[in-house]
C-alpha positions in Angstrom: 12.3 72.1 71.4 12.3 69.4 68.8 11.0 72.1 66.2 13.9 74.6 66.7 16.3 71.4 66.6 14.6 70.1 63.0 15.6 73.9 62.1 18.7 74.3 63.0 19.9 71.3 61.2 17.8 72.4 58.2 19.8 75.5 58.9 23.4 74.3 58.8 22.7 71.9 56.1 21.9 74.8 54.2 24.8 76.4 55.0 27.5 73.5 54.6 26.0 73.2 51.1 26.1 76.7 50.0 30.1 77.0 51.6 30.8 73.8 49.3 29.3 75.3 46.5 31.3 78.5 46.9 34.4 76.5 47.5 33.8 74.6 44.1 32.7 77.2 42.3 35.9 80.0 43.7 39.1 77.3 43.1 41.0 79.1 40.4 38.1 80.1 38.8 37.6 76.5 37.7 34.6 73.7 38.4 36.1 70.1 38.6 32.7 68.8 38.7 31.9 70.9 35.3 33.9 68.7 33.1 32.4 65.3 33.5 29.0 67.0 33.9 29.4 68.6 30.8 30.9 65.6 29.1 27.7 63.3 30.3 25.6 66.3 29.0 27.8 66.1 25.3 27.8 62.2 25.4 23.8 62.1 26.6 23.2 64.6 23.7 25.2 62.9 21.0 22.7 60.1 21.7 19.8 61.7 21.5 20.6 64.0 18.3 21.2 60.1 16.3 20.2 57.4 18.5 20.7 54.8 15.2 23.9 55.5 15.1 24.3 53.6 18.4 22.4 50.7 16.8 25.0 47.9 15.3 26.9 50.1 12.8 27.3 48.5 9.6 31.0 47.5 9.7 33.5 48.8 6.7 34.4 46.1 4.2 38.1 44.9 5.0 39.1 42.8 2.5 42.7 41.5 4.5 40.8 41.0 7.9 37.5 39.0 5.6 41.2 36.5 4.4 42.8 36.8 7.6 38.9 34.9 9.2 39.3 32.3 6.9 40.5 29.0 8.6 43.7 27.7 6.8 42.8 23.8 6.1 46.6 23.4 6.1 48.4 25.9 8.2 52.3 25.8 8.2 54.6 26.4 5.3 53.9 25.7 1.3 54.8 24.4 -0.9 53.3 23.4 -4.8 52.0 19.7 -6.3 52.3 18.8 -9.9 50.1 16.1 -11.9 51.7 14.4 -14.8 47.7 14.4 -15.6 45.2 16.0 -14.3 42.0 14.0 -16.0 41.5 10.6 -17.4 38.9 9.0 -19.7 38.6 5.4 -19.2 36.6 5.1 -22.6 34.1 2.5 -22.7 33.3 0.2 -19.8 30.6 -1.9 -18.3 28.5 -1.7 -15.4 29.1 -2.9 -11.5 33.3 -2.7 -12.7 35.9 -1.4 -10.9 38.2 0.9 -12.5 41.2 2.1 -11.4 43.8 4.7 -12.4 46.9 6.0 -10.9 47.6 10.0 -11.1 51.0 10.5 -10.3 52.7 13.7 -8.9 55.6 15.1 -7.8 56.3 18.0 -4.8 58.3 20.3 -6.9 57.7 23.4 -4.1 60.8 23.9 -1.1 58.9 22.1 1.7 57.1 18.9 2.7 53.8 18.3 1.2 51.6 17.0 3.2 48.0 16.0 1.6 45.2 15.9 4.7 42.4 14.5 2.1 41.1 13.1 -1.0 37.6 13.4 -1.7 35.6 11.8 -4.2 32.1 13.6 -5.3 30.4 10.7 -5.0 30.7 7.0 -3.1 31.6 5.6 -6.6 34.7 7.0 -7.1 37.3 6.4 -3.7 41.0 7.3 -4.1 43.9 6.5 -2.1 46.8 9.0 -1.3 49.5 9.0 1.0 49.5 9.7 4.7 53.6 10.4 5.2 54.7 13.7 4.3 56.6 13.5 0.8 60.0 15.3 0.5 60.3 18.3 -2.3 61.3 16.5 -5.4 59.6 13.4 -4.7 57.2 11.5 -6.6 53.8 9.8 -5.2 50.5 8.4 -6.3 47.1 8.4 -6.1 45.0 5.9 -6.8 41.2 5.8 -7.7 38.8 3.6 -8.1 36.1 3.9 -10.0 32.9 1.4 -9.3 29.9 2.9 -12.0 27.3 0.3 -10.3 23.9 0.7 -12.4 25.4 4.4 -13.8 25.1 4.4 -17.6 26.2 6.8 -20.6 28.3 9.3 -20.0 29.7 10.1 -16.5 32.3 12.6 -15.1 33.7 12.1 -11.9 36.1 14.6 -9.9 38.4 13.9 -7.0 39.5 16.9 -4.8 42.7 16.7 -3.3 43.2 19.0 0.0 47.3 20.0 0.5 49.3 22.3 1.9 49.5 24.2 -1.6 48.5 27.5 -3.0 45.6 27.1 -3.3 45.1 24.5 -0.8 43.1 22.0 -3.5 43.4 20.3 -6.5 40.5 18.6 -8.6 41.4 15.7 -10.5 38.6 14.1 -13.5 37.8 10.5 -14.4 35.6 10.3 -17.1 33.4 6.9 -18.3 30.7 5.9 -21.2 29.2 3.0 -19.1 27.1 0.4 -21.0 23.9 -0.9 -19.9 24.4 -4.8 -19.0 22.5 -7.4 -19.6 19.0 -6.4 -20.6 19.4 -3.5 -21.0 21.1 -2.5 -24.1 18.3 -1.4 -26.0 17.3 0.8 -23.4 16.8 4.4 -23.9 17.9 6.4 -21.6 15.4 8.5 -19.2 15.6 12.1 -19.6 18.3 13.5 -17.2 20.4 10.6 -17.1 21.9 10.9 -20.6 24.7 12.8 -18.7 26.2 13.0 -15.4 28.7 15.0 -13.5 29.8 15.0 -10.0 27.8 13.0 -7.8 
């Protein structure tokens, strides 16, 4: 009895299955289930033919979306700075001085300017700039100072002033001979020292 139940079931599965398939297969001509079969087949094959071209792609260069990534220091409108000088020498002077200069400069752009920092390439040279926001047309300054220490012979010094200009910095030069002091007049310099720019 349990046999000839086990059958029957086996036997109406069958048949459910088969009527289902017909039904499928006989709907105006047309299998629904064909289409994403068939586009898992295309999509499964399209792998297999090229699997590398699945692996990170090597991206096109884009040029405006490379400038678009890069982080505006200053973001807002701009406007243009201009230095009655944009270098000084100070000539001759001694070491473990202080030196200062002034570099003045006006806004002559159609908005605020607004400097966010002045950066000297090395702890010997420091400038001051304004914090306030100067109107277009107005002037302002910057001052640096200029401490050689035990530096000697020629140096070259630049300050880099970050704005909300096009482009968004400005390098300013100082320039020194600094004597040896006391002692050490008559010394020659070491090799490398002769000449120094930056930091």
């Amino acid at each position: 009895m349990s046999e000839n139940v086990k059958n029957g079931l086996l036997i109406l599965v069958t048949i459910v299955t088969l009527a289902n398939t017909v039904m499928i297969m006989t709907n105006d001509g047309v299998s629904y289930e064909k289409t994403p079969t068939n586009q898992s087949v295309n999509s499964n094959a399209a792998a297999n033919v090229n699997p590398a071209a699945n692996a990170n792609p090597t991206p096109t260069p884009n040029p405006q979306q490379d400038q678009a990534n890069v982080v505006d220091p200053n973001p807002g409108p701009k406007t243009a700075i201009q230095f009655a000088e944009m270098s000084h020498d100070f000539g001759d002077i001694e070491q473990n001085t202080t030196n200062e200069k002034i570099f003045t400069f006006t806004n002559n752009g159609e908005n605020p300017l607004i400097i966010s920092n002045a950066k000297g390439s090395c702890g010997c040279t420091v400038p001051e700039y304004p914090r306030e926001p100067l109107a277009p047309g107005e002037t302002g300054e910057i001052k640096v100072v200029y401490r050689p220490g035990q530096q000697k012979n020629k140096q070259t010094k630049t300050v880099t002033i970050t704005a909300n200009t096009e482009p968004a910095t400005t390098v300013l030069r100082i320039m020194a001979n600094v004597n040896p002091g006391e002692g050490g007049a008559n010394t020659q310099p070491q090799q490398g020292e002769a000449i120094q720019i930056g930091g």
